[in-house]
MARMARDREN-146010 format. One record per atom (N, C-alpha, C, O): residue in one letter; x, z, y. Coordinates in steps of 0.1 Angstrom, whole numbers, padded with zeros to 4 digits, always signed. Example, Ala and Ser with C-alpha at 12.3 -4.5 7.8 and 13.67 -1.06 7.14 Angstrom:
BEGIN
A+0132+0078-0057
A+0123+0078-0045
A+0132+0078-0033
A+0142+0085-0033
S+0128+0071-0022
S+0137+0071-0011
S+0129+0079+0000
S+0134+0080+0011
This chain:
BEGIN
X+0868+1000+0835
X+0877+0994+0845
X+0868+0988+0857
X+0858+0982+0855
X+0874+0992+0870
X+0868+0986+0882
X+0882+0981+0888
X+0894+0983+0887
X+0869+0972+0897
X+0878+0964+0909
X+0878+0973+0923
X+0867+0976+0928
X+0891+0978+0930
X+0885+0986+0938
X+0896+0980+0953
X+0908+0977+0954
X+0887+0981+0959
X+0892+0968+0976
X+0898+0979+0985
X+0890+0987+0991
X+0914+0980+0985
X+0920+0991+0997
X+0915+0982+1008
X+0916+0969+1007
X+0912+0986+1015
X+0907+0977+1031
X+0919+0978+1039
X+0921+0969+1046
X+0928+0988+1039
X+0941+0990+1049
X+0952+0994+1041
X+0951+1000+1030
X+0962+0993+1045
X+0973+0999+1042
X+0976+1010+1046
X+0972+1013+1057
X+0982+1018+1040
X+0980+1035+1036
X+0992+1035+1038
X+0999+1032+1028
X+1001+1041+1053
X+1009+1050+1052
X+1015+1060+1047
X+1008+1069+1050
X+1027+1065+1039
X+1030+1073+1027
X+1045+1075+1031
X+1053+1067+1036
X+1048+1090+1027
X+1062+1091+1029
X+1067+1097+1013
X+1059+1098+1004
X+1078+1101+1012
X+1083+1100+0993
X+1095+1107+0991
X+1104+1108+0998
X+1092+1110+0981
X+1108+1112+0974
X+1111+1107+0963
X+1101+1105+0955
X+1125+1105+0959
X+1123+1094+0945
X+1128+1104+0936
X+1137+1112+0938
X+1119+1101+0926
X+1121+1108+0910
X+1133+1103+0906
X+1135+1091+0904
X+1146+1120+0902
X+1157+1119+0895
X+1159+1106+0882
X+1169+1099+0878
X+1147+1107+0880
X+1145+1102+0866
X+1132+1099+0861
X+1126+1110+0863
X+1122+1088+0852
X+1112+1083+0848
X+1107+1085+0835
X+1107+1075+0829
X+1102+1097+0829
X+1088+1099+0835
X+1096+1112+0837
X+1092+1117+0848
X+1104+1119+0833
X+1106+1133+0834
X+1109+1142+0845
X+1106+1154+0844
X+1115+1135+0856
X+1117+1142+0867
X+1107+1138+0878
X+1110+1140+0889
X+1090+1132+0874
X+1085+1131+0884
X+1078+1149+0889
X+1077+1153+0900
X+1075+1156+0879
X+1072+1170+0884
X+1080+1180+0896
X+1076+1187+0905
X+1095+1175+0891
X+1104+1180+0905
X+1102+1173+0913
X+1099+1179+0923
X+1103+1157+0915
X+1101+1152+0927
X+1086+1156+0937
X+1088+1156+0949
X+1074+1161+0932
X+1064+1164+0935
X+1069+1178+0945
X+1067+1180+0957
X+1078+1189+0934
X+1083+1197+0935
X+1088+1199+0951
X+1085+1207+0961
X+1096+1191+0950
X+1106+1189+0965
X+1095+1185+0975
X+1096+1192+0985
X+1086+1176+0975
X+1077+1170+0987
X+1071+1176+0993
X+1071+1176+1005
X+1063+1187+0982
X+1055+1195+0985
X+1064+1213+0991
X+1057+1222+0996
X+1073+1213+0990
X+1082+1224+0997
X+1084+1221+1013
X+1082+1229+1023
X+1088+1206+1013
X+1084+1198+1031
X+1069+1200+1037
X+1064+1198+1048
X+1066+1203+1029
X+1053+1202+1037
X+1047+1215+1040
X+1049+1224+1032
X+1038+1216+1053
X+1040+1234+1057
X+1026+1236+1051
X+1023+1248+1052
X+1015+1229+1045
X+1007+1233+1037
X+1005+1220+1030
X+1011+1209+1031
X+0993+1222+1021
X+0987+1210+1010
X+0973+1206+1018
X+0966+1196+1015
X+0971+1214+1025
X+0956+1214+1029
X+0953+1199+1034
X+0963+1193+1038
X+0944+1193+1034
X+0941+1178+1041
X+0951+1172+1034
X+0955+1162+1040
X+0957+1174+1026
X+0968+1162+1019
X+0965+1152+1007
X+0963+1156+0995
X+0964+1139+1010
X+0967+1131+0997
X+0980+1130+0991
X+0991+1130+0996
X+0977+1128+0976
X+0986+1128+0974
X+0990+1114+0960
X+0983+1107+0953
X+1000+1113+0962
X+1001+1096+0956
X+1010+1093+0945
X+1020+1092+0951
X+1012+1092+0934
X+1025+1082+0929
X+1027+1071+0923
X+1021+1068+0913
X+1036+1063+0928
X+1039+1049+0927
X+1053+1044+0922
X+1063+1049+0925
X+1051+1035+0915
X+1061+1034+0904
X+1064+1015+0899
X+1055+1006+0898
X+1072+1013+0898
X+1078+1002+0897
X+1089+0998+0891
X+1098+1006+0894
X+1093+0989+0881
X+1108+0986+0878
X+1117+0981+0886
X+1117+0972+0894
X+1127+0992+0883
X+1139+0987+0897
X+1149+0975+0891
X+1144+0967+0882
X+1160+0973+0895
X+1168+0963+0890
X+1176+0962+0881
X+1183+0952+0877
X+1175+0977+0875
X+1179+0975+0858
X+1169+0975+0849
X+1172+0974+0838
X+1154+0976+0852
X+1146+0977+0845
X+1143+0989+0843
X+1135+0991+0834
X+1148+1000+0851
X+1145+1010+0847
X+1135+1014+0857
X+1137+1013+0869
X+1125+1020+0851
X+1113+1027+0861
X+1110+1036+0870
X+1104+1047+0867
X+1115+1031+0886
X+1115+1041+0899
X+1100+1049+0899
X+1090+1044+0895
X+1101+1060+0904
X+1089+1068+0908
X+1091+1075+0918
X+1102+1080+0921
X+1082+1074+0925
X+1083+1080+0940
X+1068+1091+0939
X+1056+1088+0938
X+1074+1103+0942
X+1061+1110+0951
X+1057+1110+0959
X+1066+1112+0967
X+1044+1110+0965
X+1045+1098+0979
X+1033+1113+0986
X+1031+1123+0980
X+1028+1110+0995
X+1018+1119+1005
X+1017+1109+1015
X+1027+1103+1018
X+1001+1107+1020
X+0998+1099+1032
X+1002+1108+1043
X+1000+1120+1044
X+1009+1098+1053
X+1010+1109+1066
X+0999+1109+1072
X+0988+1104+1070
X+1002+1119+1082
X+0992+1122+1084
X+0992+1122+1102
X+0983+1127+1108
X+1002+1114+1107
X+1007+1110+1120
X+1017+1100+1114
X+1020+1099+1102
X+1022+1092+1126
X+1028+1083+1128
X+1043+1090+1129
X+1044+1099+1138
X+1054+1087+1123
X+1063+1096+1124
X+1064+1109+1116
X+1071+1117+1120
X+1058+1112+1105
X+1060+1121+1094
X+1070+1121+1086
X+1075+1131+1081
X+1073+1112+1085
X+1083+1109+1072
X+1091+1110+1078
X+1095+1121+1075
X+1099+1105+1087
X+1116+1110+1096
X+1111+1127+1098
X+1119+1136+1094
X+1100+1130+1105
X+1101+1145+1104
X+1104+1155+1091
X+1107+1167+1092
X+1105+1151+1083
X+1103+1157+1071
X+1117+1151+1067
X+1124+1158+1060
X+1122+1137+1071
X+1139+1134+1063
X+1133+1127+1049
X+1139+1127+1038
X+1121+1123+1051
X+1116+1112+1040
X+1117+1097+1041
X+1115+1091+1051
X+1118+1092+1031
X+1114+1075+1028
X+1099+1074+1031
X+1091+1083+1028
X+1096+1061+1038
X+1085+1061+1045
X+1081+1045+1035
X+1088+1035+1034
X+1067+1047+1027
X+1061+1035+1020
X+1052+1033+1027
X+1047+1041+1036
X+1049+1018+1023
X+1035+1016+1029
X+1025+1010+1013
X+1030+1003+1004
X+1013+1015+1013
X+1008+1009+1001
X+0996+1003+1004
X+0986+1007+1010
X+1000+0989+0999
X+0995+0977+1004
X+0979+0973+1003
X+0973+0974+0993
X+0974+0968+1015
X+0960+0969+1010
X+0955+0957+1003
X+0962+0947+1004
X+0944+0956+0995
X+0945+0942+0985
X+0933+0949+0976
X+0928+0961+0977
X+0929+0938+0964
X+0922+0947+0952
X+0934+0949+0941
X+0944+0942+0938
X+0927+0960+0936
X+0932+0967+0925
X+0920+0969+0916
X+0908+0972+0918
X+0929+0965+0904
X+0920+0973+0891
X+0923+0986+0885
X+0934+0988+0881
X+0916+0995+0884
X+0912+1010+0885
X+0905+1015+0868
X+0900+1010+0858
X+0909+1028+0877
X+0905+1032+0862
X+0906+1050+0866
X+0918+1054+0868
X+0896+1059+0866
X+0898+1072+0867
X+0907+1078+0855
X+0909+1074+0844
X+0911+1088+0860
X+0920+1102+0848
X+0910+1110+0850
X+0906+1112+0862
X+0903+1119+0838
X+0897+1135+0845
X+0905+1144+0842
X+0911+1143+0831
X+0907+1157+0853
X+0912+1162+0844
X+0924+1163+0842
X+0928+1170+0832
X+0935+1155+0852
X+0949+1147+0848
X+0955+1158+0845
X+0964+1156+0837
X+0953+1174+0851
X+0970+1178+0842
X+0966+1185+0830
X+0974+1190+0822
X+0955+1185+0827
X+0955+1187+0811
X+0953+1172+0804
X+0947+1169+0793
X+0958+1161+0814
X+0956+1149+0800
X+0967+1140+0807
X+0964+1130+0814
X+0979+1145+0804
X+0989+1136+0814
X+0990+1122+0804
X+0993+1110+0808
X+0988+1125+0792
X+0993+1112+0781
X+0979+1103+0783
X+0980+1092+0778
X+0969+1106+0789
X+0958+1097+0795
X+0964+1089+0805
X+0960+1078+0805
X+0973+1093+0812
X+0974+1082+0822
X+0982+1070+0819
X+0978+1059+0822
X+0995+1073+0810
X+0999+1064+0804
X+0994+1054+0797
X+0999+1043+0797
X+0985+1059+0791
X+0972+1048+0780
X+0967+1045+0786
X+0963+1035+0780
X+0960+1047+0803
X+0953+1042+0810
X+0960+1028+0817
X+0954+1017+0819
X+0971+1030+0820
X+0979+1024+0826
X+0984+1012+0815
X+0987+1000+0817
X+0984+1019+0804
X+0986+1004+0792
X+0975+0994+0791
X+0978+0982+0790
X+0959+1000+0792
X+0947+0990+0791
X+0949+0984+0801
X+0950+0971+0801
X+0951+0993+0812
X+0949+0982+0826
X+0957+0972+0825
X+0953+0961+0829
X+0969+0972+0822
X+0978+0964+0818
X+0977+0949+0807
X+0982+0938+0809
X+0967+0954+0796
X+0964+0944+0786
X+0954+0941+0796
X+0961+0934+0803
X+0946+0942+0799
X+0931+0941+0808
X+0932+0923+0809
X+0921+0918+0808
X+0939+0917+0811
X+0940+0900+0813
X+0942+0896+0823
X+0945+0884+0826
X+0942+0909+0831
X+0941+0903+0845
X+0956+0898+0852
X+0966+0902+0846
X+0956+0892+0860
X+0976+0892+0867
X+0972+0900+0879
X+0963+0900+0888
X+0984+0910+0875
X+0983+0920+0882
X+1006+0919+0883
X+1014+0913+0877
X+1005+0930+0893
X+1016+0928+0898
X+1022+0943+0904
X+1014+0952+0906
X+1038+0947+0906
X+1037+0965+0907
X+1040+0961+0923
X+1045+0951+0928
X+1035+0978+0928
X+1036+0982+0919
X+1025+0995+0911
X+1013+0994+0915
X+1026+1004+0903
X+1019+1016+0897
X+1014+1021+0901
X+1021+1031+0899
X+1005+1026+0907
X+0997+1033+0917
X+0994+1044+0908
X+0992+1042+0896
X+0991+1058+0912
X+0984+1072+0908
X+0979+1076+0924
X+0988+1081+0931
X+0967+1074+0928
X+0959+1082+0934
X+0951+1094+0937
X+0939+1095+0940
X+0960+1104+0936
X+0951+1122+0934
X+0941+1126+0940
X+0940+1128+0952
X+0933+1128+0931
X+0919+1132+0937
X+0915+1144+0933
X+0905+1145+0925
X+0923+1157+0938
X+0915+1169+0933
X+0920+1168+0918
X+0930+1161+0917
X+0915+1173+0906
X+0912+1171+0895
X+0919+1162+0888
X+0928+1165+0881
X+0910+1148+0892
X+0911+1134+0889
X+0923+1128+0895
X+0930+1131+0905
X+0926+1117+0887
X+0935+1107+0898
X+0935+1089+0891
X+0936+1084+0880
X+0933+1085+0906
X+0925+1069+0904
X+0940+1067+0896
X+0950+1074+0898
X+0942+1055+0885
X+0953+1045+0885
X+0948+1038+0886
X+0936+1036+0883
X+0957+1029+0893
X+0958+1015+0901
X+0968+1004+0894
X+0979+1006+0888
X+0965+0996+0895
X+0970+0981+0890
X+0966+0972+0905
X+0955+0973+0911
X+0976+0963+0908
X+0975+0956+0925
X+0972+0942+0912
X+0978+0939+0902
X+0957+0934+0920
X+0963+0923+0913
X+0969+0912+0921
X+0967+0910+0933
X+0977+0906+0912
X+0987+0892+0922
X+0980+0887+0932
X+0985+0887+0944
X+0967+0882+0930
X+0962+0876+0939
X+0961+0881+0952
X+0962+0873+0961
X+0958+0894+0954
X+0958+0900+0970
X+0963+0896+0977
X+0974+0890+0975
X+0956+0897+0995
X+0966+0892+1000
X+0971+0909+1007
X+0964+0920+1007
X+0985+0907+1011
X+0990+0919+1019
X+0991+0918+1033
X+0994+0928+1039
């Protein structure tokens, strides 16, 4: 586990998952159909309990201009800059049940931490994120 410092806030636009965890693969699905390539693209998902307790997911993409997200007829996030405690996946789509367990330690970890969920795609790999309370935004 690391501590890892976003310096800025990261522009992101989304679509929200039918449903938690199961419909986050179509929501990825649909994002990635708006978009006229993958090339230069990050890619993000962020996740939170909504107000029944049930857990929203959004598939998110950094824009990549100012004004992406209305072009595309997307929800426009902003992901807040602050520290986070981290933790790599290798490897993530042959070890999807890794991230969940990853996301449990980070969770026990002691720290106060606050959502929401962060998955960071890196190629391969994908950072998870835990915001802790303390940050400022």
């Amino acid at each position: 586990m690391k501590i890892f410092e976003l310096e800025e806030n990261i522009p992101l636009f989304c679509i929200t998952a039918s449903s938690f965890p199961q419909g986050i693969p179509e929501a990825f699905q649909q994002l990635i159909q708006k978009l006229p390539t993958q090339t230069d693209k990050t890619f993000f998902g962020i996740a939170y309990p909504g107000d029944s307790g049930v857990m929203i997911y959004k598939a998110a993409v950094r824009e990549s201009f100012s004004g992406e997200a209305d072009q595309y007829g997307c929800e426009s996030l902003i992901l807040q800059k602050g520290s986070y405690l981290t933790e790599t996946v290798r490897d993530w789509k042959n070890n999807t049940v890794s991230i969940h367990e990853v996301f449990s330690q980070l969770g026990a970890a002691g720290k106060n931490v606050e959502p929401p969920i962060v998955e960071w795609y890196q190629g391969a790999d994908v950072l998870c994120m835990l915001r802790l309370a303390s940050s400022e935004g």
